[in-house]
C-alpha positions as CSV (number, residue, x, y, z in Angstrom):
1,X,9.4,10.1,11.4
2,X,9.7,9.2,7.5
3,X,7.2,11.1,5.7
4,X,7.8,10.4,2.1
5,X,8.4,6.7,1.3
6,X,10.0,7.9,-2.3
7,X,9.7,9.8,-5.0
8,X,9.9,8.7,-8.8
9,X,10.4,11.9,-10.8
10,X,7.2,14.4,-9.9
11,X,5.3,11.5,-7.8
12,X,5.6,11.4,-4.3
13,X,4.7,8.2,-2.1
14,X,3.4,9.4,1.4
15,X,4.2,6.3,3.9
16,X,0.7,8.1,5.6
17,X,-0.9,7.2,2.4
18,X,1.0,3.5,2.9
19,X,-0.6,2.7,6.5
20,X,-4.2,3.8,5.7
21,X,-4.4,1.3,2.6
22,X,-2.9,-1.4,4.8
23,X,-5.0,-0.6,7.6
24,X,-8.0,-0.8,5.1
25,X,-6.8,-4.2,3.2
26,X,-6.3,-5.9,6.5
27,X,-9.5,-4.2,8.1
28,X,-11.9,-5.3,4.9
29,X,-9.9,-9.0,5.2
30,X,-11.0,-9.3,8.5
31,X,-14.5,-8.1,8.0
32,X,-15.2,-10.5,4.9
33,X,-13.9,-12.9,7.3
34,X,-16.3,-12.5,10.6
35,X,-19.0,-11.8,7.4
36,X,-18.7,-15.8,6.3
37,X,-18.3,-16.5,10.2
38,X,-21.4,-15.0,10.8
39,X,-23.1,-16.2,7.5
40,X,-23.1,-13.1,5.8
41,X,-23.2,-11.7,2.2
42,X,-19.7,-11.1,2.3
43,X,-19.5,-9.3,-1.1
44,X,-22.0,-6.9,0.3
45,X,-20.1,-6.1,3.2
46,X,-16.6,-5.8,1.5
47,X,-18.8,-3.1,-0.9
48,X,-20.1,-1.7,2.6
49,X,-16.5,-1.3,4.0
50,X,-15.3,0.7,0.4
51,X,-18.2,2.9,1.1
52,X,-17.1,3.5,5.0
53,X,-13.7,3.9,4.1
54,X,-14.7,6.7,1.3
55,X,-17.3,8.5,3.8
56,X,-14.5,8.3,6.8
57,X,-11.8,10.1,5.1
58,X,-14.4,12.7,3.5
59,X,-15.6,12.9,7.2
60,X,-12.9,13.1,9.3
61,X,-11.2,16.0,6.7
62,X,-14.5,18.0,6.9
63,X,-14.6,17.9,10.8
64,X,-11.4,19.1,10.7
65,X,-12.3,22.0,8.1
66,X,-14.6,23.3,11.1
67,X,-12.3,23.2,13.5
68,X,-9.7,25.0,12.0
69,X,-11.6,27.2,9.5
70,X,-10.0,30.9,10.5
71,X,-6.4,29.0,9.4
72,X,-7.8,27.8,6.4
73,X,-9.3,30.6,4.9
74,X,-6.4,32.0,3.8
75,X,-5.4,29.0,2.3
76,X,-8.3,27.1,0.9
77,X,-6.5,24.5,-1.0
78,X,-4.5,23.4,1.8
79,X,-8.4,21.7,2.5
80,X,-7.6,18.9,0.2
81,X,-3.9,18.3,1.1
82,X,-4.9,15.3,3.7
83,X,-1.1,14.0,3.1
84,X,-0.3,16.9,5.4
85,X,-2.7,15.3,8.1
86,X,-5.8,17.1,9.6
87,X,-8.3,14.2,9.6
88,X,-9.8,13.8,12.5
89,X,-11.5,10.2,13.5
90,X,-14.8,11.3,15.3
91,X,-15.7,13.1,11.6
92,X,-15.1,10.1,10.1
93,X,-17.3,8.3,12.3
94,X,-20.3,10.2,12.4
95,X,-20.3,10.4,8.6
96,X,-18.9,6.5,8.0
97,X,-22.0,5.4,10.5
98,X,-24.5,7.6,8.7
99,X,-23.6,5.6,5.2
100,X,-23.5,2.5,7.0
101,X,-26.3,2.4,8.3
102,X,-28.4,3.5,5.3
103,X,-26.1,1.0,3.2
104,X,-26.8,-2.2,5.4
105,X,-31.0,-0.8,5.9
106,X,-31.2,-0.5,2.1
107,X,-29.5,-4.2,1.0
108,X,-31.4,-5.7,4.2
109,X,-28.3,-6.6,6.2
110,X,-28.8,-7.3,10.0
111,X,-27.9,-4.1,11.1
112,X,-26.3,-5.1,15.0
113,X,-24.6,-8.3,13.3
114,X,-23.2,-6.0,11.0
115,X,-22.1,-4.1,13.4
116,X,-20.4,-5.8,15.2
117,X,-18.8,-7.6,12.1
118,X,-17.3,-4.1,11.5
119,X,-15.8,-3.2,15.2
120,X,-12.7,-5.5,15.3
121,X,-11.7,-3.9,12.1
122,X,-12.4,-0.6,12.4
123,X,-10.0,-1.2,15.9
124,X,-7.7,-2.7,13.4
125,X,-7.6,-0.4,10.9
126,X,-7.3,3.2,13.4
127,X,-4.0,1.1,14.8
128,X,-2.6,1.3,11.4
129,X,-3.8,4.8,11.0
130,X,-1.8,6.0,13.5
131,X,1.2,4.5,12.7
132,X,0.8,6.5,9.4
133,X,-0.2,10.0,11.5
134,X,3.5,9.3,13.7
135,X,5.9,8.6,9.8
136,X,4.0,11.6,9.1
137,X,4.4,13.6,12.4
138,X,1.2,14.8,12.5
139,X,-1.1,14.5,15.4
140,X,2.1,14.7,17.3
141,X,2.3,15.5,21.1
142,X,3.0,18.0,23.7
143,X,7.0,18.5,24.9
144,X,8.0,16.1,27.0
145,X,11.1,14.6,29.1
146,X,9.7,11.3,29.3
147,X,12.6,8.0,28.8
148,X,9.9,7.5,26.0
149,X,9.9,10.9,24.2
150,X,10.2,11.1,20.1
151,X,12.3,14.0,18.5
152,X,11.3,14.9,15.1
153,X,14.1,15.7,12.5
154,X,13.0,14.8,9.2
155,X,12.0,18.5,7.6
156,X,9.0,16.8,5.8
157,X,7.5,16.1,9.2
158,X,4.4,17.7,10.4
159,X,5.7,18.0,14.0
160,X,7.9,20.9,15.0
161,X,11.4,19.6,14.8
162,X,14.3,19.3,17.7
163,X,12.2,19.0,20.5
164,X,11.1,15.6,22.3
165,X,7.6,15.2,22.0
166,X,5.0,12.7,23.6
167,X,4.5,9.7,21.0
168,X,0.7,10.4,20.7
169,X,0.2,9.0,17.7
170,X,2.0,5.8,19.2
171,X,-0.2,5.7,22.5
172,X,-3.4,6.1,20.3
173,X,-2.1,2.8,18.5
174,X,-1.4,1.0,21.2
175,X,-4.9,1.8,22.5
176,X,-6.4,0.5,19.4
177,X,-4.8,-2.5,19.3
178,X,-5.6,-3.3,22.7
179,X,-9.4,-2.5,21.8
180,X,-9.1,-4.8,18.8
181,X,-7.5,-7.6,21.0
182,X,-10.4,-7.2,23.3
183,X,-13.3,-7.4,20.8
184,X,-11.8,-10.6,19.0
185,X,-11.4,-12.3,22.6
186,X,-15.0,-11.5,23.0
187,X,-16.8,-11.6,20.2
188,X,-18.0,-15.6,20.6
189,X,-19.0,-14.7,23.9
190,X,-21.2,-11.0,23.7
191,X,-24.4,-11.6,25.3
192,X,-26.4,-9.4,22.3
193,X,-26.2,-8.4,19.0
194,X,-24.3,-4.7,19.1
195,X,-22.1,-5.9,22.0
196,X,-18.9,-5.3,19.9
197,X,-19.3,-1.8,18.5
198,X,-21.0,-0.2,21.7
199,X,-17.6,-1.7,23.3
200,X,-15.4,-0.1,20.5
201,X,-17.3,3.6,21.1
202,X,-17.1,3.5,25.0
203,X,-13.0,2.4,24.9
204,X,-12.2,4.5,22.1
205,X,-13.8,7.5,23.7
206,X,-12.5,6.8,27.5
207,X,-8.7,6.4,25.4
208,X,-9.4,8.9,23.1
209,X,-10.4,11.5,26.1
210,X,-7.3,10.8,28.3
211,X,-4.5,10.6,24.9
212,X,-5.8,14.0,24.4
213,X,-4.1,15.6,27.1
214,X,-1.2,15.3,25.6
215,X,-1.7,16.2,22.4
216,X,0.1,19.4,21.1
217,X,-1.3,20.0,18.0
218,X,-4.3,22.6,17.2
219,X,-7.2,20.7,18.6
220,X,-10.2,22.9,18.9
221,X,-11.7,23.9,21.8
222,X,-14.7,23.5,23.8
223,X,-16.1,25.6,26.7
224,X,-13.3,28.0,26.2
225,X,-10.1,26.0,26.9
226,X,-11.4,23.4,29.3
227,X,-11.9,20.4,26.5
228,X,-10.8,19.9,22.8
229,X,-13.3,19.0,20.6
230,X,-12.4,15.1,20.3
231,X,-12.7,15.5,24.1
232,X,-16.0,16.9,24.1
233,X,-17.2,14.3,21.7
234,X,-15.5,11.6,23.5
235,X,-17.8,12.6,26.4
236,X,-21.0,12.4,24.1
237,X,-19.5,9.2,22.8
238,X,-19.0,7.1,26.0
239,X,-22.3,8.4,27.4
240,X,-24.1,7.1,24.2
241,X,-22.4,3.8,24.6
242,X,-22.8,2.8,28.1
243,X,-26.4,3.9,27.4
244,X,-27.2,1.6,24.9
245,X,-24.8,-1.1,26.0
246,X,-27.1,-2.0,28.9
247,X,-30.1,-0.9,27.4
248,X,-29.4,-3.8,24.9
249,X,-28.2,-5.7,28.0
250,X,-31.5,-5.8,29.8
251,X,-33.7,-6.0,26.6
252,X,-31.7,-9.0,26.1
253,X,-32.6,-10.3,30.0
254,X,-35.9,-9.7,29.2
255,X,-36.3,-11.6,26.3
């Protein structure tokens, strides 16, 4: 809805730009925090949330590279412009939890503690994320006459302008924040180490799989037109999670 904060001369302030740094101040906050709750190094897990943050956005831009590659090759530097949206969360995932986990092996962190340590935030931090993706317009939604629908005017926007549009970006942070609320309501009560973050993959990806069909943007496609790719790795996603949310259930009955 705003996507340039200000300019000063030749600088530009994207408000995207805004929301991701606030979403990763309050997100690392919160993690040193549940870090000295849980007795944790917490200068080595405010180093490993840096290193997530850095991996995510690399990530989530190169899953989107894939995606869209026949647009981009016309246009290669358009690859770097992330201002202009086109990161997309799952690529930040896989990536992020690939440097995670060989961060928190190689400085001999509990690796299901620190997982879960890092689920609340990472809930926190998307919500932000998407309040920076609708000021910017991108990930927007498909036309609709919903009491509820946005109409993008501001020429900077992402979104195609003059038409009401779902809120997408707005239904993906209210899902988040409902995830986050859930995981800090829980957390003193989860039955096994890992609780947290197979909880975050299997709400995100049910949320995730739904909010998609009503996105309008270019999504990718799976299986000809049947899912988007987000869908398709929501699918993987939720499987994986419910899969090793009991399995760490019942190793935890059998102890």
């Amino acid at each position: 809805m705003h996507p340039i904060l200000f300019r000063i001369g030749g600088l530009t302030i994207h408000t995207y730009g805004l929301f991701v740094a606030m979403g990763f101040l309050a997100g690392m906050a919160l993690a040193v925090r549940e870090a000295r709750r849980a007795a944790l190094d917490t200068e080595k897990i405010s180093n490993l949330f840096f290193w997530i943050i850095i991996s995510a956005i690399i990530g989530s831009r190169l899953l989107y590279v894939i995606a869209e590659a026949p647009g981009l090759i016309t246009s290669p530097l358009e690859i770097f412009k992330i201002w202009k949206g086109g990161l997309v969360f799952y690529g930040g995932v896989i990536l992020a939890l690939a440097v995670a986990i060989f961060y928190i092996r190689h400085n001999k962190l509990p690796l299901w503690t620190t997982m879960d340590i890092l689920a609340p935030p990472l809930a926190l931090g998307l919500a932000f994320g998407r309040l920076g993706c609708f000021s910017a317009g991108c990930c927007y939604g498909r036309p609709a006459d919903v009491p509820w629908a946005v109409t993008f005017t501001n020429p900077d926007s992402l979104a195609p302008l003059y038409i009401p549009l779902h809120p997408t970006q707005l239904y993906e942070a209210g899902a988040a924040l409902i995830i986050f609320f859930i995981l800090m309501l829980t957390r003193r009560a989860k039955r096994f180490e890992g609780q947290l973050m197979w909880t975050f993959f299997f709400l995100y990806a049910v949320a995730r799989f739904i909010i998609e069909n009503y996105r309008g943007d270019p999504r990718g496609a799976v299986w000809g037109d049947l899912l988007s790719t987000s869908q398709f790795i929501s699918l993987l996603s939720a499987v994986a999670a419910l899969t090793g949310f009991f399995y760490f259930l019942r190793k935890q009955g059998t102890r």
